[in-house]
C-alpha positions as CSV (number, residue, x, y, z in Angstrom):
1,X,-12.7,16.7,14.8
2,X,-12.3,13.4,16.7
3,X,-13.6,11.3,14.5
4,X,-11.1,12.7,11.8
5,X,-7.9,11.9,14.7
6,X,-9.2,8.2,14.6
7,X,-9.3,8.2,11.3
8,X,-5.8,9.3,10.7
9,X,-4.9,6.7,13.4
10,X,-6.4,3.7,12.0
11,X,-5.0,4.4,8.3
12,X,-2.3,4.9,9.8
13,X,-2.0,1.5,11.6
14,X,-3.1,-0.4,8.9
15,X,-0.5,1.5,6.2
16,X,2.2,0.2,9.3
17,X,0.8,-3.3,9.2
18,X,0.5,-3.3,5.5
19,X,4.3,-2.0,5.0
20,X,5.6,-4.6,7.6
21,X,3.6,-7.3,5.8
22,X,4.9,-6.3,2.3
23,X,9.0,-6.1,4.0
24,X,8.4,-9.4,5.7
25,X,7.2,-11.2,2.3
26,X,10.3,-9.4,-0.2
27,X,12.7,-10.5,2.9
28,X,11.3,-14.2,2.7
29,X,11.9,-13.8,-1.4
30,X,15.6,-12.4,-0.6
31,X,16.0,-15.3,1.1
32,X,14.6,-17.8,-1.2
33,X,16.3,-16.6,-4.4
34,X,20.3,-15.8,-2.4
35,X,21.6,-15.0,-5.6
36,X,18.7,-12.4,-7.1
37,X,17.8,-9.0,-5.6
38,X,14.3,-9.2,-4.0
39,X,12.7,-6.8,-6.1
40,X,14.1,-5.4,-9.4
41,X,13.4,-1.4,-10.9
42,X,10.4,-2.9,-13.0
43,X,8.6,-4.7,-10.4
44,X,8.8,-1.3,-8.4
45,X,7.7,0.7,-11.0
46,X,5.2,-1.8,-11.8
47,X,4.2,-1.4,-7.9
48,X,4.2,2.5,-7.4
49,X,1.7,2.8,-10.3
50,X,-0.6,0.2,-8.5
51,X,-0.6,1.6,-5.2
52,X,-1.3,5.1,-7.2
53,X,-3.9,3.3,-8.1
54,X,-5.2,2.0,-5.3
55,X,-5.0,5.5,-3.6
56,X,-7.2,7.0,-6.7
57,X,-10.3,4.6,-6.1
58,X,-9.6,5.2,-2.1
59,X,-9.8,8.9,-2.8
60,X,-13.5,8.5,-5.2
61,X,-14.6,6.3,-2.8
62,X,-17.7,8.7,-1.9
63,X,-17.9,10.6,-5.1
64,X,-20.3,8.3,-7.4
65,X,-23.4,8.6,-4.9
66,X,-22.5,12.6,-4.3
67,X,-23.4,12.6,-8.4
68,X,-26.6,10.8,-8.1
């Protein structure tokens, strides 16, 4: 069971610094572009379906060499 805690933890951590990374950069691009919005509806669309994504290959990480 405490092996499953630190794993929380850490993904947890690294979602944080991911998150702060990702608001730092659209902040600099805010700042860059004064007049434009720093992300528009399709660039978020366009993002939620990657991250879905990314969490889909995270989640059959282990599954392939369970089949073999």
């Amino acid at each position: 069971m405490e092996n499953k805690g630190r794993t929380l933890l850490i993904g947890a951590l690294i979602g944080a610094a991911t998150g702060l990374v990702a608001a730092s950069l659209l902040n600099r691009r805010a700042e860059k572009n004064e007049n434009e919005t720093a992300i528009t509806a399709g660039d978020g669309i366009k993002l939620g379906v990657m991250i879905f994504g990314l969490l889909r290959a995270i989640a059959s990480l282990g599954e392939e060499e369970k089949k073999k």
